[in-house]
C-alpha positions as CSV (number, residue, x, y, z in Angstrom):
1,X,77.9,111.6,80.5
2,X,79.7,108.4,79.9
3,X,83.3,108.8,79.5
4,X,84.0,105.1,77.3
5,X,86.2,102.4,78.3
6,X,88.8,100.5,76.7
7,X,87.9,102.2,72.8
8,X,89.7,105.1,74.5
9,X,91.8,103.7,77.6
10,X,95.6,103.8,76.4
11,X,95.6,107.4,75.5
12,X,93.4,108.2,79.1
13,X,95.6,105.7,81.2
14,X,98.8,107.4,79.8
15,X,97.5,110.8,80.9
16,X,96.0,109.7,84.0
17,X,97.2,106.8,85.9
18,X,97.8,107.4,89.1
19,X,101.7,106.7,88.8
20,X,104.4,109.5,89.2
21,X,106.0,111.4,86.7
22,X,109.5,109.8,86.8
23,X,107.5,105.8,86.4
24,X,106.9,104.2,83.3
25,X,103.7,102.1,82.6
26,X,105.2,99.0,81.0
27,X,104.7,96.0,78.9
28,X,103.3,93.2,80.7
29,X,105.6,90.6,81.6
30,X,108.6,90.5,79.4
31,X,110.2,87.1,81.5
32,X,107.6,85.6,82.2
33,X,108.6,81.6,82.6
34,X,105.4,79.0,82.9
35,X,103.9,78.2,79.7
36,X,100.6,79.8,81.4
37,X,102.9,83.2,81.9
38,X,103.4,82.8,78.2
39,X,99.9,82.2,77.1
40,X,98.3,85.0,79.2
41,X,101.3,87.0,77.3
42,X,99.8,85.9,74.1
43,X,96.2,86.6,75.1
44,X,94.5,83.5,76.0
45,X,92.7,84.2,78.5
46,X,90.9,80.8,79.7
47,X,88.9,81.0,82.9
48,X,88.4,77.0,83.0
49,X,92.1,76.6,83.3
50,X,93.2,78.4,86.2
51,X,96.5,79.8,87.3
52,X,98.2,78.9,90.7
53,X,100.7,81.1,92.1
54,X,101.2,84.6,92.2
55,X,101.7,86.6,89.4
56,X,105.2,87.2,87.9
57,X,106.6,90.1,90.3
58,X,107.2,92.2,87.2
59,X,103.7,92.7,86.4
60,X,102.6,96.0,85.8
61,X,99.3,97.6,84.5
62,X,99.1,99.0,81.1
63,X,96.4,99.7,78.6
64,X,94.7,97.6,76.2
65,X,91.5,96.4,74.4
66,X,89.8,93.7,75.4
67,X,90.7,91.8,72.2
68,X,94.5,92.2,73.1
69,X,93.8,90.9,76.7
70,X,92.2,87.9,75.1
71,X,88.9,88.8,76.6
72,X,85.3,88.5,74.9
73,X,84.3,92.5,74.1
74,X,80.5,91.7,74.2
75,X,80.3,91.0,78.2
76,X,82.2,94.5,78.7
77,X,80.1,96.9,76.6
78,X,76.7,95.4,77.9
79,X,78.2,96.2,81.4
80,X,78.8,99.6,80.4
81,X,75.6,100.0,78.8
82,X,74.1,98.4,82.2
83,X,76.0,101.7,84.4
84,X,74.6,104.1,82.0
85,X,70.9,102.8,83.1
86,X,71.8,102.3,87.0
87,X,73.3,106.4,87.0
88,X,69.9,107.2,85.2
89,X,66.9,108.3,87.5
90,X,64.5,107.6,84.7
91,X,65.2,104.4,85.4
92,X,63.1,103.6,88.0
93,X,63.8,101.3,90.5
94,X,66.9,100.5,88.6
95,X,68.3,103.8,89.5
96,X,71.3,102.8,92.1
97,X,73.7,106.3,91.9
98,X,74.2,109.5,90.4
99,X,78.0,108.2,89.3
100,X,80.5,105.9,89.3
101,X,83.6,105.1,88.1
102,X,84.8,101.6,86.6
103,X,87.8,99.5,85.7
104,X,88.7,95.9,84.9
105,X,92.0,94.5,84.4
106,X,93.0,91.3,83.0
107,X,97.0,90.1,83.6
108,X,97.8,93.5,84.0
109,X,96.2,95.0,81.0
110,X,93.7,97.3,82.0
111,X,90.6,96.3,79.7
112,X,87.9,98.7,81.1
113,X,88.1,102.4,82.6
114,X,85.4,104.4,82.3
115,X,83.0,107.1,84.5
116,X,79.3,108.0,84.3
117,X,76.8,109.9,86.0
118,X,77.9,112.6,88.2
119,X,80.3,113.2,91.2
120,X,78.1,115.8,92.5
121,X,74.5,116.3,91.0
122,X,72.5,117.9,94.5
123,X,72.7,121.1,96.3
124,X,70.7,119.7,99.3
125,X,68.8,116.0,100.3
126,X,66.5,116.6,97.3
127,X,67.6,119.4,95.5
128,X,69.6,119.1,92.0
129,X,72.0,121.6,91.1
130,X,71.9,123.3,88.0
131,X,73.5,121.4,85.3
132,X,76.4,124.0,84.7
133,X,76.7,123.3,88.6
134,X,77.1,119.9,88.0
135,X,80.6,118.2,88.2
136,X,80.6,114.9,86.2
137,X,82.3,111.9,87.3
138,X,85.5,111.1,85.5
139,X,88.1,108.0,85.4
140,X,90.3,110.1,88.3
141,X,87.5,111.0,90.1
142,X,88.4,110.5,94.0
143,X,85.8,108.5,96.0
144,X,85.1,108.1,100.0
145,X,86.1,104.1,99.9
146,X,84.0,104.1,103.3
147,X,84.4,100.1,104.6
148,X,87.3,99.2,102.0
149,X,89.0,101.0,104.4
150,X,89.2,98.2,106.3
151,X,91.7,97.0,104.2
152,X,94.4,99.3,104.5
153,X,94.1,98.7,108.4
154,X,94.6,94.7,108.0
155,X,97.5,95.5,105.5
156,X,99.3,97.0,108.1
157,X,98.3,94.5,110.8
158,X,99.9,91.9,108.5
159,X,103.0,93.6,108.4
160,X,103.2,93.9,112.2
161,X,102.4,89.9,112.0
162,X,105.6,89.4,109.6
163,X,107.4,91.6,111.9
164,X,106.5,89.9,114.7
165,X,105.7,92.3,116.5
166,X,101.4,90.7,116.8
167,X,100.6,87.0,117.2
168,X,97.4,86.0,115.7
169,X,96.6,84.4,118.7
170,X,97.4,86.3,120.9
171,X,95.0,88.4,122.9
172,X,94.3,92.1,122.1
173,X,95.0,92.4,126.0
174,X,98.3,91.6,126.0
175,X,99.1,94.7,123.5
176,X,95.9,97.0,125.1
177,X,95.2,95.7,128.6
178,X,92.1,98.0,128.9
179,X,90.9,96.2,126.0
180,X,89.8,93.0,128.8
181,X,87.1,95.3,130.1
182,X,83.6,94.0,130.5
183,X,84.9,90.0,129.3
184,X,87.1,91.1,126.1
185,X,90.0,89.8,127.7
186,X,90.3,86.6,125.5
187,X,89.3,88.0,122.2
188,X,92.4,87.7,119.8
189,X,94.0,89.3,117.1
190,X,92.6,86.8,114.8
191,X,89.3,87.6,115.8
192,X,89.2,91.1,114.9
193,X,90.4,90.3,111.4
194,X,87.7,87.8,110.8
195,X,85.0,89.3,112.3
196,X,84.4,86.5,114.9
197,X,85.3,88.4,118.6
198,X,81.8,88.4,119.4
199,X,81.6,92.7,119.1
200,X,77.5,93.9,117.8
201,X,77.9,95.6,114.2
202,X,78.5,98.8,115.8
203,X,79.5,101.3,118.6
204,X,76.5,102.3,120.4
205,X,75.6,104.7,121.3
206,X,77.8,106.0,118.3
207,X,81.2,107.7,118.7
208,X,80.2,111.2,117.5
209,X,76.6,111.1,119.2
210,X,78.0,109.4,122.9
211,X,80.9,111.1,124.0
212,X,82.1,114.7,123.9
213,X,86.0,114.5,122.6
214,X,88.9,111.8,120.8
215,X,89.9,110.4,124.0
216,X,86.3,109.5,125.7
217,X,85.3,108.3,122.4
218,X,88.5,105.8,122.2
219,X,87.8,105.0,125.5
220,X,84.1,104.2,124.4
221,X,85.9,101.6,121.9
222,X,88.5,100.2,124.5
223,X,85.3,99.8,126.9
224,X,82.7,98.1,124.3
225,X,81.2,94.8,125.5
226,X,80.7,92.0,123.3
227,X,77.3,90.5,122.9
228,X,78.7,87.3,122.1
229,X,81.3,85.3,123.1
230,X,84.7,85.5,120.9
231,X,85.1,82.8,118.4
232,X,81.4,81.4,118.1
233,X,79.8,84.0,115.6
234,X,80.6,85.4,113.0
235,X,79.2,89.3,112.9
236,X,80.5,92.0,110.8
237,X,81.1,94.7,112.7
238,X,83.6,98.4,112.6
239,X,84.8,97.4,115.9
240,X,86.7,94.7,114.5
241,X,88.6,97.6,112.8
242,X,88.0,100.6,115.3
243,X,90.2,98.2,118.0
244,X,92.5,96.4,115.3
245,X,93.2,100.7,114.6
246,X,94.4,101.0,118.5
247,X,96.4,97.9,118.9
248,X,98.6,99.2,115.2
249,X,98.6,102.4,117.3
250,X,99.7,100.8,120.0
251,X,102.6,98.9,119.1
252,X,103.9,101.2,116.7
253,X,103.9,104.1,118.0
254,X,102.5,105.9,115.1
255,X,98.6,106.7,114.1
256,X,96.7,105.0,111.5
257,X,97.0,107.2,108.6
258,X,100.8,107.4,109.0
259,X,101.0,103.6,108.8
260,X,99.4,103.4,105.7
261,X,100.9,106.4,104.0
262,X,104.4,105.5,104.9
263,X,103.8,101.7,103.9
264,X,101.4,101.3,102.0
265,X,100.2,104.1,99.7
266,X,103.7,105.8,100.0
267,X,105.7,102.8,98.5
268,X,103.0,102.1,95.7
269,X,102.7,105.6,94.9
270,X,99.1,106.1,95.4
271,X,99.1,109.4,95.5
272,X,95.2,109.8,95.5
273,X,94.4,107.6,98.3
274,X,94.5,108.6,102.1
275,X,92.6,110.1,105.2
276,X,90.9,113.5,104.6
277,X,92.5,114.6,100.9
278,X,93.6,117.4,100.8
279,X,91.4,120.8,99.7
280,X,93.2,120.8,96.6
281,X,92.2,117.9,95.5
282,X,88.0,118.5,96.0
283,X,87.6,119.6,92.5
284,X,87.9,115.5,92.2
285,X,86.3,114.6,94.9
286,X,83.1,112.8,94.8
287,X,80.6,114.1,97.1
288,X,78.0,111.9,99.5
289,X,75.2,112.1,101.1
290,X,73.7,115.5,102.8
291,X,73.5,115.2,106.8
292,X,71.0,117.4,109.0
293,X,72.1,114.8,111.8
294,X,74.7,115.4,112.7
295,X,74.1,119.1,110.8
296,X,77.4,118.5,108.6
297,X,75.3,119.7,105.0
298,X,76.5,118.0,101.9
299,X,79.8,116.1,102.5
300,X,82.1,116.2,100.3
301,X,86.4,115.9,100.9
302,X,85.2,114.8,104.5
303,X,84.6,111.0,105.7
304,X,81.0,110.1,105.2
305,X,81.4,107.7,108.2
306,X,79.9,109.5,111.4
307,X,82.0,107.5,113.5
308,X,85.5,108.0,111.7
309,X,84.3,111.6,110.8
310,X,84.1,111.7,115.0
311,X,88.1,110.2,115.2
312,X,88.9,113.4,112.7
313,X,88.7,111.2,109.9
314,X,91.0,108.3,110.6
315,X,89.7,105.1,111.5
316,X,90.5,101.6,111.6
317,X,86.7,101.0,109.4
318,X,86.6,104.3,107.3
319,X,88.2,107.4,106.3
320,X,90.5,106.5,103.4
321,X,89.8,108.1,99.8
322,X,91.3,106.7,96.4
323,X,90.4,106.2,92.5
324,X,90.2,103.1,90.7
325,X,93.9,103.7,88.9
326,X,95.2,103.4,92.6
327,X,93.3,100.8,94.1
328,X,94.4,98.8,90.5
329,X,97.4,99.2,91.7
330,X,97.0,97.6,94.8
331,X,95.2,95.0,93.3
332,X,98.1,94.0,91.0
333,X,100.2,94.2,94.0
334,X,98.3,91.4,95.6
335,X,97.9,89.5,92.5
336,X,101.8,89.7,92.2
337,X,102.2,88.3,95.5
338,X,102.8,91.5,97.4
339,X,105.0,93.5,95.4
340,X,104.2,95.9,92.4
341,X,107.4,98.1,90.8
342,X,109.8,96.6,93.1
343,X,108.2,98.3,95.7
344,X,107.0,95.3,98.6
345,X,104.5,95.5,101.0
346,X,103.8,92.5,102.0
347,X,105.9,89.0,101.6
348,X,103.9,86.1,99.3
349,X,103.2,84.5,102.3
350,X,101.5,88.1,104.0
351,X,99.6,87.7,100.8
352,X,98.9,84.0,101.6
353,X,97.2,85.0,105.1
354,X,94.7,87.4,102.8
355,X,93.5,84.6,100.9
356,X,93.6,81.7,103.9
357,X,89.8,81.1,104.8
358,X,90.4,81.6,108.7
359,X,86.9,81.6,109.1
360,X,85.6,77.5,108.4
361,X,83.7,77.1,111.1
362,X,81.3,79.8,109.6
363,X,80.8,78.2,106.0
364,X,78.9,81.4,104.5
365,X,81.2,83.6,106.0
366,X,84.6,82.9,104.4
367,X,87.0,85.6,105.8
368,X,91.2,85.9,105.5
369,X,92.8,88.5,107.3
370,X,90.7,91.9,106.7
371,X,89.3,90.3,103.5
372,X,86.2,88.7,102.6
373,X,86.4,85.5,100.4
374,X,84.3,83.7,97.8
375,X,81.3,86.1,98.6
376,X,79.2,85.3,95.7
377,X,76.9,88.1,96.3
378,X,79.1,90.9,95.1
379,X,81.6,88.9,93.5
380,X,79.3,87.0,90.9
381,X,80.8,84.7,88.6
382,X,84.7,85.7,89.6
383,X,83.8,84.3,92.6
384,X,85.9,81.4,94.5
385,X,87.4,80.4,97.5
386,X,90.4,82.7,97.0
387,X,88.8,85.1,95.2
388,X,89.1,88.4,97.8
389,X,87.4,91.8,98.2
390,X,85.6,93.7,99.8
391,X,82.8,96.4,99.9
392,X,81.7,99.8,101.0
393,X,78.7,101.8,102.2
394,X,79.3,104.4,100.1
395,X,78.6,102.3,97.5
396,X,82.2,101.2,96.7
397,X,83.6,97.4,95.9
398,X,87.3,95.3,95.3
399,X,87.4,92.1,93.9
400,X,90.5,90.1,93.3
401,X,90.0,86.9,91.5
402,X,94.1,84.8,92.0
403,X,92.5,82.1,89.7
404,X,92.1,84.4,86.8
405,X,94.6,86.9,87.5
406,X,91.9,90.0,87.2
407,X,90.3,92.1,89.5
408,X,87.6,94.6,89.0
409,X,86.7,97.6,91.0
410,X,83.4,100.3,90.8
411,X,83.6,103.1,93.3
412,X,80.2,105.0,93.3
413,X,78.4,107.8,95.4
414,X,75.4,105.8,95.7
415,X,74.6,107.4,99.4
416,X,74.6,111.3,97.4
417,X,72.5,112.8,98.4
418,X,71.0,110.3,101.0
419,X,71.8,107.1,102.0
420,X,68.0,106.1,101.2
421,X,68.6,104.5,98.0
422,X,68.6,100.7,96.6
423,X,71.6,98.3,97.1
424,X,74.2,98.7,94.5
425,X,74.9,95.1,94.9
426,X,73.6,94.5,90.9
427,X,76.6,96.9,90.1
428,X,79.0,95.1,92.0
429,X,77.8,91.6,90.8
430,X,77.4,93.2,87.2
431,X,81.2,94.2,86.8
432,X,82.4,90.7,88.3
433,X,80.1,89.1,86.1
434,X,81.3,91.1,82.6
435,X,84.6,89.9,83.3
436,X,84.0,86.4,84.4
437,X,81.9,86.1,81.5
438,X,84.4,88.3,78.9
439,X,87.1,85.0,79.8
440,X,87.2,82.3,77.5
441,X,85.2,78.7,78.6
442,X,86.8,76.1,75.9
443,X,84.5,73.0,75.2
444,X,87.5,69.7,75.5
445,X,88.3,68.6,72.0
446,X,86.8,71.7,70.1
447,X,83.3,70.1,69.0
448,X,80.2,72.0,69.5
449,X,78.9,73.2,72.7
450,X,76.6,75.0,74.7
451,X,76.2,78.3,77.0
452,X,73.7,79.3,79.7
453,X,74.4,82.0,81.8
454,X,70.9,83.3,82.6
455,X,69.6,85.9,85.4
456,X,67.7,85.1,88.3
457,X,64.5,83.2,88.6
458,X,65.1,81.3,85.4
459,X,65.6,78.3,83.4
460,X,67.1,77.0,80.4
461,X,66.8,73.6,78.9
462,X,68.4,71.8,75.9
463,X,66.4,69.2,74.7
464,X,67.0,66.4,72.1
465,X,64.4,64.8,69.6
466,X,62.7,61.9,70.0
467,X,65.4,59.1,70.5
468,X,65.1,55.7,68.7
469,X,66.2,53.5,71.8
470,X,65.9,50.1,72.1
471,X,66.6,48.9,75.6
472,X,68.6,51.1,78.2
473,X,70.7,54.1,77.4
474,X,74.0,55.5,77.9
475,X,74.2,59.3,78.6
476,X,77.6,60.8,78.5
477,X,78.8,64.3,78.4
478,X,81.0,66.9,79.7
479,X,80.2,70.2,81.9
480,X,81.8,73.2,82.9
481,X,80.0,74.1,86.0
482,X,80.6,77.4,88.1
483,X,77.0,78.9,89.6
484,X,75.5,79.6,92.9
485,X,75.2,76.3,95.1
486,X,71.3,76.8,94.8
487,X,71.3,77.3,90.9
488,X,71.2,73.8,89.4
489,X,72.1,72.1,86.3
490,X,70.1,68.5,85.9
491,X,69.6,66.2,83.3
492,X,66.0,64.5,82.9
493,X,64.5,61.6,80.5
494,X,60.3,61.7,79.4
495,X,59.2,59.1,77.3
496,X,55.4,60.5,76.5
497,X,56.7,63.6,74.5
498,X,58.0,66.0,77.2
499,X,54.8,66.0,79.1
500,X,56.3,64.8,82.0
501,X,60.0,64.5,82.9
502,X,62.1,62.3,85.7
503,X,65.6,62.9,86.9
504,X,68.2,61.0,85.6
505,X,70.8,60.1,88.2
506,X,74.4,61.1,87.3
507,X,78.3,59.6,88.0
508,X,80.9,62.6,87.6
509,X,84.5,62.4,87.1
510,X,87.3,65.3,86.6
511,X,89.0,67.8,89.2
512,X,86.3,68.4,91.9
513,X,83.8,66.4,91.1
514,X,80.8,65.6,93.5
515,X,81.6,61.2,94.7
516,X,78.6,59.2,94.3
517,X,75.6,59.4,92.4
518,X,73.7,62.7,92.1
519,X,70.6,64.1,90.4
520,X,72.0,67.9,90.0
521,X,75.2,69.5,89.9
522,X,76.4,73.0,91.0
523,X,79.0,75.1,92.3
524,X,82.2,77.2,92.0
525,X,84.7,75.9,94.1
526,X,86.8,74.2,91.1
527,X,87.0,75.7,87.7
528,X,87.1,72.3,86.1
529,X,85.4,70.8,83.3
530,X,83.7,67.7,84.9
531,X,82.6,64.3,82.6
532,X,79.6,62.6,83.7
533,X,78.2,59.4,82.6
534,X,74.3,58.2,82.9
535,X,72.1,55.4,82.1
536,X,68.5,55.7,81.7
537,X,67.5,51.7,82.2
538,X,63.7,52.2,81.0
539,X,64.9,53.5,77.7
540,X,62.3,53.3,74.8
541,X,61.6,54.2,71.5
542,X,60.7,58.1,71.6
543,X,63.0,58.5,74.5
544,X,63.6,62.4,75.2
545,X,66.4,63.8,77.6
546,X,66.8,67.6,78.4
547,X,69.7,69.4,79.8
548,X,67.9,71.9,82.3
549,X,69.4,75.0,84.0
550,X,67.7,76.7,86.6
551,X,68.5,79.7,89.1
552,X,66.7,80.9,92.3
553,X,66.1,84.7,92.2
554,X,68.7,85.4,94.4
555,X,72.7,85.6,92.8
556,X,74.6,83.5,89.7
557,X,78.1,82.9,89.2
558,X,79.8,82.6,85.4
559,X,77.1,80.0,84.2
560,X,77.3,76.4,82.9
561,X,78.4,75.1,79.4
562,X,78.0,71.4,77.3
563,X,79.8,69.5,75.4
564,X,80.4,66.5,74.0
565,X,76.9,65.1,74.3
566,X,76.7,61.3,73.3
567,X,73.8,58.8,73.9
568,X,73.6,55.2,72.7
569,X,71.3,52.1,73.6
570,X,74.2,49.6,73.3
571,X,74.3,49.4,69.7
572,X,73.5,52.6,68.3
573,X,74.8,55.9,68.8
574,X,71.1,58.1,69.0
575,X,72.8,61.1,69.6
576,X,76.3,62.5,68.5
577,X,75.9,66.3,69.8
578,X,79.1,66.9,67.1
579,X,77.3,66.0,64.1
580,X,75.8,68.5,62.0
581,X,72.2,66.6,62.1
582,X,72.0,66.3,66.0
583,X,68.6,67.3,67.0
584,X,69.2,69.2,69.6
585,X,66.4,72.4,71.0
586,X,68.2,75.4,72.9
587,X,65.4,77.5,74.7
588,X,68.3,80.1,76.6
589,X,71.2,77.9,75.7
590,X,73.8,80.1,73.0
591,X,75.3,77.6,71.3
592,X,79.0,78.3,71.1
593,X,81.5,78.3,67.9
594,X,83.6,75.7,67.7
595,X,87.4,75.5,67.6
């Protein structure tokens, strides 16, 4: 059922974008200024040298290969190859969803769109339909975005900052004064948006289950007592949202789903996204999960959310439907520093207040206003401390990566027909990965180098041959580093044939760089290629040093490469890793072509 990617994406993105009739999907950039403008123009796309800055405003998406965009083919297809397993039930426990749809885009150029599976596949909890029943999923396919939501409501909070019409710190009393029931009366605008007021994960009892009618259960929401107090942990919770959703209401006079359609999805002419699509549109509508309790059958064109389904659909948490072609769209819009067409929605510095970490005291927990930051566990190797998403229930995920200019997004019905199914995180990880990984890594001077971007619960070592050293030796190389803080690259010396092995102690210079002296280096917070020096004093003839990579089972970011591997003993040069003869042993190392 796979409908392929970028082999076929400029003739379905010119049929199918989710642009109007009267726009045009453009080139590029046709003024762009830096000389990194000009580069990405010319398809060099380098993820060790980062941009900085927004976007030229003229940005617009537009179809292309990966090859055009600059971008590594291989990382894509075994992505798409890796959706066709998790849509398949045969696959075990590797079976995430029935369907999903998929896109990547690199500066603008949309690299990967694609669908698999099926947006409906069941009649009931465990009953497929027939297949000529069956609606596949497709590249338009419209999806409940469940907790992205959330997003469109801190959108519009942002423009009520820049209009100054909130405060950040400001309490949500002074715009809801019921709000200070039961000890709310110093949480603060800035609190909701973060997740740090000190509200539990979630109404209870819940909105549709507690309270007969709209007003009681806004009440309920007004009347909710924190189980913590505001500012000293951070806790993910809807009511963040479901009150954020009042005070927009609030001041402007206007409900939620007006806000966004006249701001947000109006101006940027998304015209598949929005609170309870219309019935015209259900033929494209994925469907979720099928609910006894509450006894709603198989929902499908209605909010999967029991609480938003209980507000009639619109809620500050959940409610809003789109595709991938509009949620590219506002993607790009961020990335170009809130603008896409000419049509603004938010100043650069709105967009600056999405990607400030508001939330330091929480280190794990990086949060800007509405969106999540550097969340490695979804974002995978695009992660970084600007890099900004978010995910959803339903199986959904955003991920916006400044530093590359890309984003990626999978929208799934992973909860169809019950929400009893395995995390989709591998999914989400697996798209950010491809194009993290589909991004060029160039080794400093051009000379040979070295790759290791392994799973889980592994390790990879390059080893050299038996060294002729006569006294102490000088280690000197140069790393590109970007993985999990737990996965660890190390260098270590044996001297009785690699039965046993010490760690060498390490001095790193460049952007970023750990001070002091280390035994292991990680991390993703630069995208830097680092130069470390080392001396192994007890050098001796037979000497053997290993470059060793290792990962905990848990998450990985892009991976680590080598370069430039030199050791000498003061007066010989024992290892030149750019010579032809270097005796060097890759066990999960991909040794890289050279420039």
């Amino acid at each position: 059922m796979r409908i392929p990617a970028y082999t076929t994406v400029a003739a379905l993105l010119a049929a199918s974008l989710a642009f109007p009739a009267s726009a045009t999907v453009g080139p590029l950039v046709s003024q762009a200024g830096s000389s990194a403008d000009q580069a990405a123009v010319h398809g060099d796309a380098r993820f060790d040298q980062p941009y900085t800055g927004f976007a030229p405003a003229s940005t617009v998406l537009h179809p292309g290969t990966p090859g055009q965009a600059g971008l590594d083919p291989g990382p894509i297809e075994a992505f798409q190859r890796s959706i066709t397993t998790w849509e398949d039930p045969a696959s075990g426990a590797d079976y995430l969803f029935p369907g999903a749809t998929s896109l990547m885009v690199h500066n603008g150029t949309v690299v990967e769109r694609a669908a698999d599976g099926y947006a409906v596949k069941y009649a009931d909890a465990t009953t497929e339909l027939p297949d000529d029943q069956k609606v596949p999923a497709r590249t338009d396919t419209i999806y409940d975005l469940a907790s992205l939501s959330k997003l469109f409501t801190s959108l519009v909070a942002v423009q009520e900052l820049e209009a100054g019409r909130l405060d950040l710190d400001t309490p949500v009393a002074h715009y809801l004064p019921d709000f200070a029931a039961n000890g709310k009366g110093d949480i603060t605008i800035e609190q909701l948006l973060t997740h740090t007021s000190g509200f539990d994960a979630d109404p209870v009892p819940s909105l549709w289950k507690g309270y007969p009618d709209i007003p009681s259960r806004r009440k309920a929401i007004l009347d909710t007592k924190p189980i913590n107090p505001p500012g000293t942990t951070y806790l993910y919770s809807d009511l963040n949202m479901l009150s954020m959703q009042l005070v927009l209401e609030q001041v402007t006079g206007k409900p939620l789903d007006q806000l966004v359609g006249e701001r947000i999805t109006g101006p940027l002419h998304m015209t598949d996204t929005g609170y309870n699509p219309p019935a015209a549109k259900l033929p494209r509508i994925a469907a979720t999960e099928f609910e006894a309790t509450p006894p709603r059958g198989m929902v499908r064109g209605s909010v999967h959310d029991e609480n938003s389904w209980a507000l009639n659909g619109v809620a500050g948490h959940a409610g809003v439907f789109s595709t991938v072609d509009d949620l590219a769209v506002l993607a790009q819009t961020i990335l170009n520093g809130g603008v896409y067409k000419g049509h603004r929605i938010l100043s650069e510095h709105g967009v600056r207040l999405l990607e400030q970490n508001f939330n330091q005291a929480f280190p794990d927990d990086s949060h800007g206003l509405g969106f999540e930051l550097d969340q490695i566990w979804y974002m995978g190797g695009l992660s970084g401390p600007q890099t900004l998403g978010h995910t959803g229930f339903t199986g959904t995920s955003l991920v916006i990566d400044p530093a590359s200019r890309s984003f990626a997004v999978l929208l799934t019905n992973r909860v169809h027909p019950t929400r009893n199914t395995p995390s989709t995180n591998p999914a989400r990880r697996g798209i950010a990965q491809a194009l993290a990984t589909a991004m060029k890594v160039d080794a400093p001077g051009g000379g040979r180098s070295w790759y290791a971007g392994q799973g889980g619960a592994t390790t990879s070592t390059l080893t050299t041959g038996k060294l002729a050293a006569s006294g102490p030796a000088a280690v000197d190389f140069s790393t590109f580093v970007n993985t999990e803080s737990t996965d660890l690259l190390s260098l270590q010396a044996s001297t009785d044939g690699g039965t046993t092995w010490s760690p060498v102690t390490l001095r790193v210079t460049g952007k970023g760089a750990p001070s002091g002296e280390v035994t292991a280096l990680s991390g993703q917070s630069v995208r830097a290629w680092w130069r470390v020096h080392a001396e192994v004093p007890q050098a001796s003839d037979g000497l053997q040093l290993r470059w060793k990579y290792t990962t905990d089972p848990s998450y990985e970011g892009r991976g680590v490469n080598l370069t430039g591997l030199k050791v000498s003993d003061g007066s010989h040069v024992l290892l030149d890793s750019n010579r032809p003869d270097a005796a060097l042993t890759a066990d999960g190392w991909q040794q890289l072509p050279g420039r």
